[in-house]
SEROTI-481616 format. One record per atom (N, C-alpha, C): residue in three letters; x negated, y, z negated. Coordinates in steps of 0.001 Angstrom, whole numbers, plus 524288, in hexadecimal, padded with zeros to 5 digits. Atoms other than C-alpha are relative to their C-alpha. Layout:
ALAXYZ ...
This chain:
UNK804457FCBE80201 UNKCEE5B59F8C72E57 UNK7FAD57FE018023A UNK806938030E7FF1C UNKCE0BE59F5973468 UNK7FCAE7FDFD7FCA0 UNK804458021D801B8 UNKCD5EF596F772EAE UNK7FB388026180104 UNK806927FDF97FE0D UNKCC9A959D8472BCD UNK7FC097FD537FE7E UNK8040D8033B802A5 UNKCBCB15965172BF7 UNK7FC06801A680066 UNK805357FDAC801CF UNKCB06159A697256F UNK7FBA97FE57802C1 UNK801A4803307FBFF UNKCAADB5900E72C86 UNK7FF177FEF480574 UNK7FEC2801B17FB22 UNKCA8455900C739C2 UNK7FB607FE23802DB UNK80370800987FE08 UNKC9C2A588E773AF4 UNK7FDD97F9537FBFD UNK800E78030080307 UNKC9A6557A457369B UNK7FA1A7FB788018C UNK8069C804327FFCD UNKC8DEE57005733E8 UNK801757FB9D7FDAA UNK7FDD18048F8001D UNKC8E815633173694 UNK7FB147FD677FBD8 UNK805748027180147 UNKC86E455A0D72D0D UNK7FCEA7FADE8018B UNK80350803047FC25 UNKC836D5512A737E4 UNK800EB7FA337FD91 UNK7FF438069680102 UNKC84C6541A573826 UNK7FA997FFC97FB04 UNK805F7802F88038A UNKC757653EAD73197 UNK7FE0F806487FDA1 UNK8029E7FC7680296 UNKC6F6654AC172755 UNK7F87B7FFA380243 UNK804CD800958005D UNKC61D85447472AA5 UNK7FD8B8013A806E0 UNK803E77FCEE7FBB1 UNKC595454C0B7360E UNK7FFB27FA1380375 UNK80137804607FDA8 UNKC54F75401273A48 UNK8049C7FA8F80181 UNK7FA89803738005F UNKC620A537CC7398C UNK801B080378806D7 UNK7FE797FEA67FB5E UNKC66F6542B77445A UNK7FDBC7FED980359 UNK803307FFFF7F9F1 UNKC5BC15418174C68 UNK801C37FA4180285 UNK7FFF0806137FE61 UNKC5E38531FF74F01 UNK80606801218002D UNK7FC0F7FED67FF10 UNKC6B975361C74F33 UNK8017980093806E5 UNK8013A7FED57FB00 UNKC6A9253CAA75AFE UNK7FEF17FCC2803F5 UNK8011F804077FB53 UNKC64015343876292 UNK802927FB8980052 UNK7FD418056B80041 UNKC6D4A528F275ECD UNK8058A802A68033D UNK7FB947FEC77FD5F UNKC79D953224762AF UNK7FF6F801E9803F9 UNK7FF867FF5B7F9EE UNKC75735383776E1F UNK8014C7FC63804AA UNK7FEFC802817FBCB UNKC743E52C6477764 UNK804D07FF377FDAC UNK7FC728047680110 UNKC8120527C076F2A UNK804B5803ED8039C UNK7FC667FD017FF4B UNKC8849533C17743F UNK8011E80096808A9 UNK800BC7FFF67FA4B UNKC82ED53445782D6 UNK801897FBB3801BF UNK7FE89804567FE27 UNKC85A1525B4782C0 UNK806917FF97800C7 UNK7FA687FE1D800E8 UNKC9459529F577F13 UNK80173803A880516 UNK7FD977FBC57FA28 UNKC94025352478BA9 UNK7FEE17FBC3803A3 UNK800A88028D7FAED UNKC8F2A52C92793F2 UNK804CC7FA8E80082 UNK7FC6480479800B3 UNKC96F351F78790DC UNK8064C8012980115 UNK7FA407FE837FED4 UNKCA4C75259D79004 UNK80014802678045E UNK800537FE767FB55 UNKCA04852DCD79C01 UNK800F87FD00803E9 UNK7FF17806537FD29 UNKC9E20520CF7A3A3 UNK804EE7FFE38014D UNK7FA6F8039E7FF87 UNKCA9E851B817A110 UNK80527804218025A UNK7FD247FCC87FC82 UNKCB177527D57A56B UNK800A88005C805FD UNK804B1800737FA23 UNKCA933529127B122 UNK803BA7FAEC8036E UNK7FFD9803D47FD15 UNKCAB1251AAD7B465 UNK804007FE017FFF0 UNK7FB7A800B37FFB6 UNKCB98D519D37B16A UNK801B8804AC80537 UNK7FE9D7FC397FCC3 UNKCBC10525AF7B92C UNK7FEB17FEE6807B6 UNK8011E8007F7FC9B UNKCB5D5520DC7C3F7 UNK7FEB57FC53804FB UNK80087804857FF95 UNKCB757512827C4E6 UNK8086F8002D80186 UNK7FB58801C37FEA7 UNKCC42650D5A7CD97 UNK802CD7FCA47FBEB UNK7FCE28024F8043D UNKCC406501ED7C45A UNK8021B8010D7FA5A UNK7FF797FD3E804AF UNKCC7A75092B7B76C UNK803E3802EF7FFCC UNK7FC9C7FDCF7FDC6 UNKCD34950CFF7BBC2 UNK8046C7FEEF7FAB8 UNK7F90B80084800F9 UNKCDD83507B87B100 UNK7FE338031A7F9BC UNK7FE787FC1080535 UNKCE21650DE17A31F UNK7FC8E7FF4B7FC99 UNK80369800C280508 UNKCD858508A7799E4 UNK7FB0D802B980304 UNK803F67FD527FE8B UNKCCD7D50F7E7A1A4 UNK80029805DE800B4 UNK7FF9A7FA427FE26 UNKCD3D151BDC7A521 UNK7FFC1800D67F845 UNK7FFAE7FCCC80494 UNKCD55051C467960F UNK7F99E7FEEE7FC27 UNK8041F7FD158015A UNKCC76C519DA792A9 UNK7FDEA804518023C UNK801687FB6D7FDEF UNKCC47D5236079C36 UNK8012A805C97FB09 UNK7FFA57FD0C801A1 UNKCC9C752C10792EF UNK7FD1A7FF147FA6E UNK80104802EA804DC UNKCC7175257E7871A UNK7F83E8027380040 UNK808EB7FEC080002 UNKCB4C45276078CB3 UNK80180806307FE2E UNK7FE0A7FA027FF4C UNKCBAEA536C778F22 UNK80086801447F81D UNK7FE637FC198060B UNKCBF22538DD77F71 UNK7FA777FC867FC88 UNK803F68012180153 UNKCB1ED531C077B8C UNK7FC9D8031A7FF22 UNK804267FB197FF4C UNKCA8C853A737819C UNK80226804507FE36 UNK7FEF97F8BB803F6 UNKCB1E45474577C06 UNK7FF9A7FDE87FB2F UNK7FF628008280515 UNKCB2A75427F7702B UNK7F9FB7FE997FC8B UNK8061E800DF7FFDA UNKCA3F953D8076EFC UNK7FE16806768001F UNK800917FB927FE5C UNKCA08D54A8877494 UNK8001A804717FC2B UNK7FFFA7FCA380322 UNKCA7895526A76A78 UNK7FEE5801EC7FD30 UNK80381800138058E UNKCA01E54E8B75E5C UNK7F9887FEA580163 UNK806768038280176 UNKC9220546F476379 UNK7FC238046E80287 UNK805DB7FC107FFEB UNKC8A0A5532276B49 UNK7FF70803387FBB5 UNK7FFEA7FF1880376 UNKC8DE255B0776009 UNK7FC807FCFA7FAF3 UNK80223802FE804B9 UNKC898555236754FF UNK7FA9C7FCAE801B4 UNK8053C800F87FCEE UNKC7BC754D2C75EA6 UNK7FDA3804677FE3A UNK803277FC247FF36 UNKC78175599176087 UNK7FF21802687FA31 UNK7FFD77FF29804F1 UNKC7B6055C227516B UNK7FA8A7FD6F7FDC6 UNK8048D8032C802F6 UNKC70545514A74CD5 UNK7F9A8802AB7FF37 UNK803B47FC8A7FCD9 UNKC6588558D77537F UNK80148805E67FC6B UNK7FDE47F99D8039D UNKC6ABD5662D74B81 UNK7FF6B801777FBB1 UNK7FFD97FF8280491 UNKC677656C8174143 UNK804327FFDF7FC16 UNK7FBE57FC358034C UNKC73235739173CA8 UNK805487FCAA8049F UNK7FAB0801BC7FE39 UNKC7FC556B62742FB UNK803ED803097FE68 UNK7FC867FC0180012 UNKC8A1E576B4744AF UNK804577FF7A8038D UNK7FCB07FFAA7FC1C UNKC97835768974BF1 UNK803A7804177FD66 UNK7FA017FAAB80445 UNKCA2D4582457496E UNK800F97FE758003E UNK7FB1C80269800D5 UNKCAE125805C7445C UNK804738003F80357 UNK7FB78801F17FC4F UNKCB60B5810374FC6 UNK7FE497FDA580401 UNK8008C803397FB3F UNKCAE225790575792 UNK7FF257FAEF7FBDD UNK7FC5980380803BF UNKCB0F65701874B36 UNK803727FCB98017D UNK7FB018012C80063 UNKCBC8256FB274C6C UNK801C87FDA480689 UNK801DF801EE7FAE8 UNKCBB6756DB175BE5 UNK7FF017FB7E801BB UNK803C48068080143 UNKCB2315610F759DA UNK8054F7FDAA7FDDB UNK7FABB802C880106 UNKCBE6E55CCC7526D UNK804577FDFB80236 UNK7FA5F7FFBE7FC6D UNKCC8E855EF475B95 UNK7FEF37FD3980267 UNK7FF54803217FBE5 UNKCC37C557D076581 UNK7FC4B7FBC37FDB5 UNK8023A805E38012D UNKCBC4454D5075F40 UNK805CC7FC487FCD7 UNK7FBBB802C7801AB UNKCCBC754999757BA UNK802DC8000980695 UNK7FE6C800F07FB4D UNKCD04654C16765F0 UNK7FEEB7FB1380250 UNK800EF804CF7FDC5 UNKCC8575424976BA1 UNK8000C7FB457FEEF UNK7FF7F8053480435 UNKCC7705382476231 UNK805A47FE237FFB3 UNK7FDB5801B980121 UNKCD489537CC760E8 UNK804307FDFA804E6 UNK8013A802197F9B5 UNKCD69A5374577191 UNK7FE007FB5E7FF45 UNK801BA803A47FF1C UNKCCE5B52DA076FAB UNK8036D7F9847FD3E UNK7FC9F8034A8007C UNKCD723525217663A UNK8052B7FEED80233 UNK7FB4B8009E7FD3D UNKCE22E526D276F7D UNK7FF247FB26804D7 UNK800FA802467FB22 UNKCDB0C5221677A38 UNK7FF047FBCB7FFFC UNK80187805268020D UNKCD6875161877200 UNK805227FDE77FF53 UNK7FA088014A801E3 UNKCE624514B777001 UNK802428000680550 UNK7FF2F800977FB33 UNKCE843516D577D43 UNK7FE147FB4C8039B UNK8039F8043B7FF93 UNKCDEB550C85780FC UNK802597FAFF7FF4B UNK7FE98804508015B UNKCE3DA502DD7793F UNK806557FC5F80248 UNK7F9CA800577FD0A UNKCF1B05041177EE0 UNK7FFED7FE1280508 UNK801E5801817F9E7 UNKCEB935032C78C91 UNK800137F7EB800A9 UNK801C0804B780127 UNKCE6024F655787CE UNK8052B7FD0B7FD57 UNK7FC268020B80390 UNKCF2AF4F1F7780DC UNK803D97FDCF8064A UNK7FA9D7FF8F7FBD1 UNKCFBF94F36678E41 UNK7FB6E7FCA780435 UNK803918036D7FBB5 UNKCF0424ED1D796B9 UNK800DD7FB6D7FE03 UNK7FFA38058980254 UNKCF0694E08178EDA UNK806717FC4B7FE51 UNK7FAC5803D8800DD UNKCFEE84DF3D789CC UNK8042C8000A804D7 UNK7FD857FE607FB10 UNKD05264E63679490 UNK7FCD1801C680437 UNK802F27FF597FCA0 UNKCFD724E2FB7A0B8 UNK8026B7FF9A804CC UNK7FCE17FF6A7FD32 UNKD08424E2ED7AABA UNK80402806B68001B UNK7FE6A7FA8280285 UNKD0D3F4F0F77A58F UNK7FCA8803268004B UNK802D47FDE47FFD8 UNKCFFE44F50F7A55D UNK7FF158061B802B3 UNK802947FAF97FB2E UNKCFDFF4FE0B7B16B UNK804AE804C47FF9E UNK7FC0A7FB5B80037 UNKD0C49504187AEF0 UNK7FF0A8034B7F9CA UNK801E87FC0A805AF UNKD09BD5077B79E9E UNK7FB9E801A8800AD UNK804ED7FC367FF8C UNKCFCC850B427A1CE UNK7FF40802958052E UNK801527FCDC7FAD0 UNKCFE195140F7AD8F UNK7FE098044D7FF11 UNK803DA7FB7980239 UNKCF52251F397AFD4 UNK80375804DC7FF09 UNK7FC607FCFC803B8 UNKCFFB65285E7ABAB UNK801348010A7FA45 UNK7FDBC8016B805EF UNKD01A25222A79EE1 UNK7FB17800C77FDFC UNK804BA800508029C UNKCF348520DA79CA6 UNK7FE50806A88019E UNK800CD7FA108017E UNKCF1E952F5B79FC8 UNK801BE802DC7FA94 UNK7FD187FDFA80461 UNKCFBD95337C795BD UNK7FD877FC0E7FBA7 UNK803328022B80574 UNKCF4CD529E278B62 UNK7FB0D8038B7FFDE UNK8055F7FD34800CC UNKCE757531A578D59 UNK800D0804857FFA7 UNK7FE8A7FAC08028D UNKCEE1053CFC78CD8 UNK801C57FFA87FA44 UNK7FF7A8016D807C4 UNKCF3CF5399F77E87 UNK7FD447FFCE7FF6C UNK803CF8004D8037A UNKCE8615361D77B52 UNK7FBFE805277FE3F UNK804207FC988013F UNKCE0AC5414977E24 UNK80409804627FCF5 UNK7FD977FCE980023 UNKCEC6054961779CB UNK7FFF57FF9C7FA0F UNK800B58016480538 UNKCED14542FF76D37 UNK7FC637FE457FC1D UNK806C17FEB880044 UNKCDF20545C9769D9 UNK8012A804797FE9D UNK7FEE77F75A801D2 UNKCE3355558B76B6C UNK803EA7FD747FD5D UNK7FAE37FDD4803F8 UNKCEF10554C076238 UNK7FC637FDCE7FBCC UNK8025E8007B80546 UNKCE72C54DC57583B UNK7FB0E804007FF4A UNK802537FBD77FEFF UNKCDD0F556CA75A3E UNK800E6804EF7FDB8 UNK7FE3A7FAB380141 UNKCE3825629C75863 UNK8032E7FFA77FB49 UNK7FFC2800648057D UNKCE9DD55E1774D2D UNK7FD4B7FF3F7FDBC UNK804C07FF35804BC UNKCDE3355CCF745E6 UNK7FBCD804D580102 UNK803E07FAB1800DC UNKCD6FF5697274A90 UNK804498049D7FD7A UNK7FDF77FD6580390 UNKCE2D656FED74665 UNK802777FFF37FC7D UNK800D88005380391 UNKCE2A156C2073B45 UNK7FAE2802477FC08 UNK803147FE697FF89 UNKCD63C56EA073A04 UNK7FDFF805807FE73 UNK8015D7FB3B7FEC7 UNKCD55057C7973E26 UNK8031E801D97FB52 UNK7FDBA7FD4580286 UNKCDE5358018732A5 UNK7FB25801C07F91C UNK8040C7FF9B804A0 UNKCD21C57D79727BB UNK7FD88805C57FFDB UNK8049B7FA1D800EB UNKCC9985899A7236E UNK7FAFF7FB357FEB6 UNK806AA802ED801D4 UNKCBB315847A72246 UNK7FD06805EE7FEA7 UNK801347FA8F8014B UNKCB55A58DAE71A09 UNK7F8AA7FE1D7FD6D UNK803138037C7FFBB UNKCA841584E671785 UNK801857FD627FB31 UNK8050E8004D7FCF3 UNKCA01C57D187156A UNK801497FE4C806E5 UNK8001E800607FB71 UNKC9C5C57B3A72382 UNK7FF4E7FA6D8017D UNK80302803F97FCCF UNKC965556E3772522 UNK8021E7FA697FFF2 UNK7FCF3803257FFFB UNKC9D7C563F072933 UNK7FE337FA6380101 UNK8039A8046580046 UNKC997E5559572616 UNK800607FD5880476 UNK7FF25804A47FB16 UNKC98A554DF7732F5 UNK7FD32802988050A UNK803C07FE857FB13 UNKC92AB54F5173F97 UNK803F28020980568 UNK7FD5E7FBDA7FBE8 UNKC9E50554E974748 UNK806148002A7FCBE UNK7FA857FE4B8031E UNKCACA155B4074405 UNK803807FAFB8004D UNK7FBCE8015A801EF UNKCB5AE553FA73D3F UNK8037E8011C7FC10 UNK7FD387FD0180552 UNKCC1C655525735A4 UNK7FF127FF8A7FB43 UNK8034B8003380488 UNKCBE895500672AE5 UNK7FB59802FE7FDFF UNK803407FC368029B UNKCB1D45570C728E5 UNK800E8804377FF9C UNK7FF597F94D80043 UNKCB5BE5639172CD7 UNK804E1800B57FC9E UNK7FD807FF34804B2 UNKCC06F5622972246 UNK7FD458025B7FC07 UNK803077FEA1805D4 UNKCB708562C971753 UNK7FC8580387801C1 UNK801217F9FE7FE30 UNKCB43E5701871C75 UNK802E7803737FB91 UNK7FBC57FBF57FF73 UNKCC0315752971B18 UNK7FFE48026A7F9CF UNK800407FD1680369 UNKCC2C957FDE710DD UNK804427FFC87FBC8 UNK7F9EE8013A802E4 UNKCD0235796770B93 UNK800587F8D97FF14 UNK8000F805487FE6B UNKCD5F556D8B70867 UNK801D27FE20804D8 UNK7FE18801C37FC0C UNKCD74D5654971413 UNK8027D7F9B17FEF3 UNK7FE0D804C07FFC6 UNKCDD425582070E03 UNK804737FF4B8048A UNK7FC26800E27FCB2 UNKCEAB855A4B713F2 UNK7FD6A8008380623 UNK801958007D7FAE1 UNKCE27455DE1722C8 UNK7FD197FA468003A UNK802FD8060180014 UNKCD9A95511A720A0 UNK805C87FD2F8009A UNK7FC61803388008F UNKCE7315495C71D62 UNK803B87FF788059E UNK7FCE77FFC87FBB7 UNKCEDFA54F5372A86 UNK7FCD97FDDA80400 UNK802A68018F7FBDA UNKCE2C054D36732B4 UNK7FED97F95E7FF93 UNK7FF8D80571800A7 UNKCE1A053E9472D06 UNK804637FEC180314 UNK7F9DB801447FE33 UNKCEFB653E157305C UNK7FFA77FEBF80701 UNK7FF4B7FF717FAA8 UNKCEDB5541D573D67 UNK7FA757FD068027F UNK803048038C7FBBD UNKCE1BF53A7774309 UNK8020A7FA5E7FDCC UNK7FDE0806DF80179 UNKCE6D252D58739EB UNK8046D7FDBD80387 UNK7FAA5800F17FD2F UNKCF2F552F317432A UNK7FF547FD04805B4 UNK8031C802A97FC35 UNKCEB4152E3B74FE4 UNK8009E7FC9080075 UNK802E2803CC7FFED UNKCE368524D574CBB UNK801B97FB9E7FD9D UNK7FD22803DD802B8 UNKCED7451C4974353 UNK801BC7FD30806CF UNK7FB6B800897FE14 UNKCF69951BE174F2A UNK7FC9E7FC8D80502 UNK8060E801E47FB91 UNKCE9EF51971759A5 UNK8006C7FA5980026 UNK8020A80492801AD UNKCE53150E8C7527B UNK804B87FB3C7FF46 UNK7FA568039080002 UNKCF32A5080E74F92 UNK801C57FDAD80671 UNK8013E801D77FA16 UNKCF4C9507EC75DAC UNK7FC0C7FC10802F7 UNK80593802E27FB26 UNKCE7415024876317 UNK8004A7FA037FAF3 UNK7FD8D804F980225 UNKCEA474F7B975781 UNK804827FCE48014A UNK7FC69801997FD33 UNKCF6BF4F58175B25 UNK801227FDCC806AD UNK800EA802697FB0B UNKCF4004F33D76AD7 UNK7FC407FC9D800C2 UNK80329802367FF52 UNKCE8FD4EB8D7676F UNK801047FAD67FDA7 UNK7FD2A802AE80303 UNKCF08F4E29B75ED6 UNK8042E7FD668028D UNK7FC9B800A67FC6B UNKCFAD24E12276949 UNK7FCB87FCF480479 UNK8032C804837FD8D UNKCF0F84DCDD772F8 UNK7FD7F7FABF7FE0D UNK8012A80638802E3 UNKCEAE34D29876C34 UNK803887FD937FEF8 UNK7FB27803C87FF44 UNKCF8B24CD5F76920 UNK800A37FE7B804C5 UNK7FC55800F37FADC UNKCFC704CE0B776D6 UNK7FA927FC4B8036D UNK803E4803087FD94 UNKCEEA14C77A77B76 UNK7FD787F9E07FD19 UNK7FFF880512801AE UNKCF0C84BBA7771F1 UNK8023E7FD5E80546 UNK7FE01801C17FD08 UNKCF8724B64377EE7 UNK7FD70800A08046A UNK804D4802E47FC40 UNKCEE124B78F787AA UNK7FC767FDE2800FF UNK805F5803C77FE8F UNKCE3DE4B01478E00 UNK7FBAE801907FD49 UNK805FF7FE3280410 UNKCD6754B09B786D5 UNK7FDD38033E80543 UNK802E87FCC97FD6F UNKCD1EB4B67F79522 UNK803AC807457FFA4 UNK7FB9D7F97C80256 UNKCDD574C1EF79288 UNK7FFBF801D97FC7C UNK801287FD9380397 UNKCDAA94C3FE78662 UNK7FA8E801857FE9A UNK805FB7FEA980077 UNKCCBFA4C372787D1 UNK7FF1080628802E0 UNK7FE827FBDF7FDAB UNKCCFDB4CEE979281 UNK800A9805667FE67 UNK7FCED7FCBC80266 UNKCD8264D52978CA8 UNK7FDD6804E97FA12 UNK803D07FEAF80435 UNKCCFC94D74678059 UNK7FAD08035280161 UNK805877FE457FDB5 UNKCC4744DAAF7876B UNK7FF56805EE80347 UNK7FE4B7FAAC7FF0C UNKCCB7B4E6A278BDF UNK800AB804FD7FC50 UNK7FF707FD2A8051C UNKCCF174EA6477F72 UNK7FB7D801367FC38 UNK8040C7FDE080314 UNKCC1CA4E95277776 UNK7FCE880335800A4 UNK801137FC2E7FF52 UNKCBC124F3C677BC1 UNK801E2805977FDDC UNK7FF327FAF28019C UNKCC6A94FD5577910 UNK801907FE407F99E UNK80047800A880344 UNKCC9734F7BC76BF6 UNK7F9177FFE57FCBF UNK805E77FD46803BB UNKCB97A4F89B76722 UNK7FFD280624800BF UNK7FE9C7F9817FF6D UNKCBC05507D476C4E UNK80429801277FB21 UNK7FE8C7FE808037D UNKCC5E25092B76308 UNK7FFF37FFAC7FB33 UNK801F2800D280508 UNKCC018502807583B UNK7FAD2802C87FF8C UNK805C77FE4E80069 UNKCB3ED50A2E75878 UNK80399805477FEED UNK7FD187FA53800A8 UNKCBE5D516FD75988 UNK801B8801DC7FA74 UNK7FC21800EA8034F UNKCC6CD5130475095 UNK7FE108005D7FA62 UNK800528019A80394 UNKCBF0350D5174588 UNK7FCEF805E07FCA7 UNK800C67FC2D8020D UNKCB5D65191A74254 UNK80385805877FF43 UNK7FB7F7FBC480016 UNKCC1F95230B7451E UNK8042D8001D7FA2F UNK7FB9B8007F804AD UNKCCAAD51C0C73B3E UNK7FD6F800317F9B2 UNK800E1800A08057D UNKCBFB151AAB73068 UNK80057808527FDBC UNK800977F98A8027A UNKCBE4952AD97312D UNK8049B802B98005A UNK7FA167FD2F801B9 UNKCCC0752FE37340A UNK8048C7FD457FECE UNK7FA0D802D880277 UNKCD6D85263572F49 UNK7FD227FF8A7F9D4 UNK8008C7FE348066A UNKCD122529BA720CC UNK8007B807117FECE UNK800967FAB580059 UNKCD4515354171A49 UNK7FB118019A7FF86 UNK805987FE867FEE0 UNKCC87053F1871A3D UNK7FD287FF627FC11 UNK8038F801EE803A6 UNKCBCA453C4371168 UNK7FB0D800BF80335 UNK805278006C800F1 UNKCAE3553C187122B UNK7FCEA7FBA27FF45 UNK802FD804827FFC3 UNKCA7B3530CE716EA UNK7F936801CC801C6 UNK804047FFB77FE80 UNKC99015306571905 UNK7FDED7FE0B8058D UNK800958034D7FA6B UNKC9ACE526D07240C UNK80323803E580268 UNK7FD5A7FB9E7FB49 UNKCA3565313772D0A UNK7FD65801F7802B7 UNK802F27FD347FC63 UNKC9A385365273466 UNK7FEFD7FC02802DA UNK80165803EB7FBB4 UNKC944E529CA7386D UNK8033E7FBF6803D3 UNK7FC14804157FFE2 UNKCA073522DE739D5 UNK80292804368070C UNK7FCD17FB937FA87 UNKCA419530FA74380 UNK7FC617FECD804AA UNK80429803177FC70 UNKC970852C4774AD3 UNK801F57FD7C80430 UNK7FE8A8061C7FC1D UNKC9E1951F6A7501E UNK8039080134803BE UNK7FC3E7FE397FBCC UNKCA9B0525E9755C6 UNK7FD6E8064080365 UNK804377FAA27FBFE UNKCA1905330175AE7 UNK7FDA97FEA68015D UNK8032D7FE2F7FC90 UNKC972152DC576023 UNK7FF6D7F865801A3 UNK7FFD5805937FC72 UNKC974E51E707615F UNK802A27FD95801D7 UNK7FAE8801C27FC94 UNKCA4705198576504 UNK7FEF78039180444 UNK801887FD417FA7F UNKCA4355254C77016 UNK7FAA97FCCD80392 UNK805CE8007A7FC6A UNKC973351ED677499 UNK802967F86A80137 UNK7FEAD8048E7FDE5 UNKC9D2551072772D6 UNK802D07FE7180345 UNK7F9D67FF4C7FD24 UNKCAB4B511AF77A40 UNK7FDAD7FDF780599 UNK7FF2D800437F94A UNKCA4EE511D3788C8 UNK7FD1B7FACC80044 UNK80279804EE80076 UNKC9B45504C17848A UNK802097FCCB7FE61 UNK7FB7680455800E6 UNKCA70F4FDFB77F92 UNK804CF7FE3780498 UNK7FC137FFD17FA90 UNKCAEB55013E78BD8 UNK7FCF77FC9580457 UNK803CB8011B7FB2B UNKCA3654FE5B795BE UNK7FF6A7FAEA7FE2B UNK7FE508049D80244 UNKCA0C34F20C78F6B UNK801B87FBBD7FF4E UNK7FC4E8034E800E7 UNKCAB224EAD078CD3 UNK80383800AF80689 UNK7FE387FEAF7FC45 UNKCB1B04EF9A79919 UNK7FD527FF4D8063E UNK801DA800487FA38 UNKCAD084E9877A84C UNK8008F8031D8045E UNK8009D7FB397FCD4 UNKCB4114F30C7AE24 UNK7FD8A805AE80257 UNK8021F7FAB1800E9 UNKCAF854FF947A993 UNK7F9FF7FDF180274 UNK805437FF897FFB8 UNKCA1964F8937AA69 UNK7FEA17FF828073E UNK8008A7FF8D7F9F6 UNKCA44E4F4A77B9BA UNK80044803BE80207 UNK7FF777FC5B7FE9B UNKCA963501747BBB1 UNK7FA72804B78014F UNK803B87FC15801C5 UNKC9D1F508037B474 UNK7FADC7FF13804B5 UNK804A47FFF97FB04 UNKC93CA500AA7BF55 UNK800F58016D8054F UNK7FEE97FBE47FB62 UNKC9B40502FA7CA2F UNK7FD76807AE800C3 UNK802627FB7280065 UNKC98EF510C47C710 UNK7F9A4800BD7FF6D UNK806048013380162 UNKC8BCA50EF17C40E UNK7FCB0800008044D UNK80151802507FA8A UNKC89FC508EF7D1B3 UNK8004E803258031D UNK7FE297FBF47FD5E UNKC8FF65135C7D8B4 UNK7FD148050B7FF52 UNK8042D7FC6980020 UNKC888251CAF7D2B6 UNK7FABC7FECA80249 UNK802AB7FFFE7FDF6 UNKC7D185175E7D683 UNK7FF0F7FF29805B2 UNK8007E7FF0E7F9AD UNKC80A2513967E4A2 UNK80125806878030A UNK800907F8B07FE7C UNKC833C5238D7E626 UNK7FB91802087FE7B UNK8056A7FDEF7FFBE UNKC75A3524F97E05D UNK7FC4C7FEB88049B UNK803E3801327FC3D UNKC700D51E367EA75 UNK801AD800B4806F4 UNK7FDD67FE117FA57 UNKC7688522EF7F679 UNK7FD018048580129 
């Protein structure tokens, strides 16, 4: 039976109520967002185009900058350009839209953090095996899962979704679509949809996180038996993508591994993973990482010896 909705026109009630709160808003997220295109850009750029950057843990940030910037993208010109606005308005099927691909990417993105970690698991315990378990075959078909299993979760929660009537009110508490808010729309009960959709991102992200614990737990066993310069190494590879996933991880799990509720902090807490992790990821990479940063001057260099020719 079709769903009819009365509704087809919703208002956001914005991160800050106070005029003046947005305005300083603004100017704090804009550079945070351009610093986010540009930074993950970089690192695309300078993976793509750098000889040395050649093995599996690079081809998979490569992808990893790639679901940053979409996923950044999906929610932050939207909700910028919102601060500045009187009247913050999006329909409801470009709602629902914002949804799809912001659980798409996000949840690409915990694959790829699971993917990652695996990379890093077979480099350190199995480093003679290396080049055959991680061949670019295998690491194709991992970035494909990942992005694949992004759309299936995805689409199980828009259609789900799409089955509600929203018959009002319109105005939905937060500064861009989510499930949760756009629940307490809906014109019915939605416990049992809240309980499935718990079900289904806790599954993810249970199974994610069990994993990147579990290979990280395994290394450190297996690097009690090396040298303090191997394990100093070894480690030094790894902290990087482990502060990436604790920055992912920690605000992800306080808002969807609880059933749904009404926190006051949610919005700001949606902040860290929308708009400052995306902006931190390529300054934790660059960084900590000699390569990427040798790579980044080379390029650098090159560009400018073609400026001056």
């Amino acid at each position: 039976m079709a769903v009819t909705n009365n509704v087809t026109q919703l208002i956001f009630t914005g991160l800050f109520q106070d005029r003046e709160a947005q305005r300083v808003s603004f100017v704090v997220f804009l550079p945070m967002y351009l610093a986010t295109m540009l930074g993950n850009g970089l690192i695309i750029l300078t993976i793509n185009t750098s000889k040395s950057l050649r093995s599996p843990m690079y081809f998979f940030l490569n992808h990893l900058s790639l679901v940053e910037i979409c996923y950044s993208s999906n929610v932050v010109p939207k909700f910028i350009s919102g601060l500045l606005a009187e009247n913050k308005t999006i329909s409801l099927d470009g709602c629902i839209t914002q949804i799809f691909f912001f659980h798409f990417f996000g949840v690409a993105e915990t694959f790829l953090l699971t993917v990652m970690a695996y990379d890093r698991y077979v480099a350190i315990c199995k480093p003679l095996r290396y080049v055959t378990i991680m061949s670019r075959p295998i690491c194709h078909v991992l970035v494909f899962s990942s992005w694949l299993g992004g759309m299936l979760h995805s689409v199980i929660q828009i259609l789900i979704t799409v089955q509600l009537p929203f018959c009002g009110p319109n105005v939905i508490d937060h500064y861009f679509c989510d499930l949760h808010p756009l629940f307490k729309l809906a014109c019915t009960d939605t416990f049992m949809v809240g309980v499935v959709v718990f079900a289904n991102s806790g599954l993810f992200s249970v199974i994610s996180l069990l994993f990147l614990i579990s290979s990280y737990a395994v290394i450190l066993v297996h690097l009690r038996n090396q040298s303090a310069e191997g394990r100093r190494k070894a480690l030094s590879t790894c902290a990087s993508h482990i502060t990436v996933v604790l920055l992912f991880f920690g605000p992800a799990t306080f808002l969807y591994l609880r059933p749904s509720s009404t926190f006051t902090e949610d919005k700001l807490v949606s902040v860290f993973y929308t708009v400052i992790t995306p902006m931190l990821n390529p300054i934790i990479y660059t960084l900590r990482n000699p390569e990427v940063k040798s790579a980044m001057k080379r390029l650098w260099r090159k560009k400018g010896n073609l400026r001056g020719e």
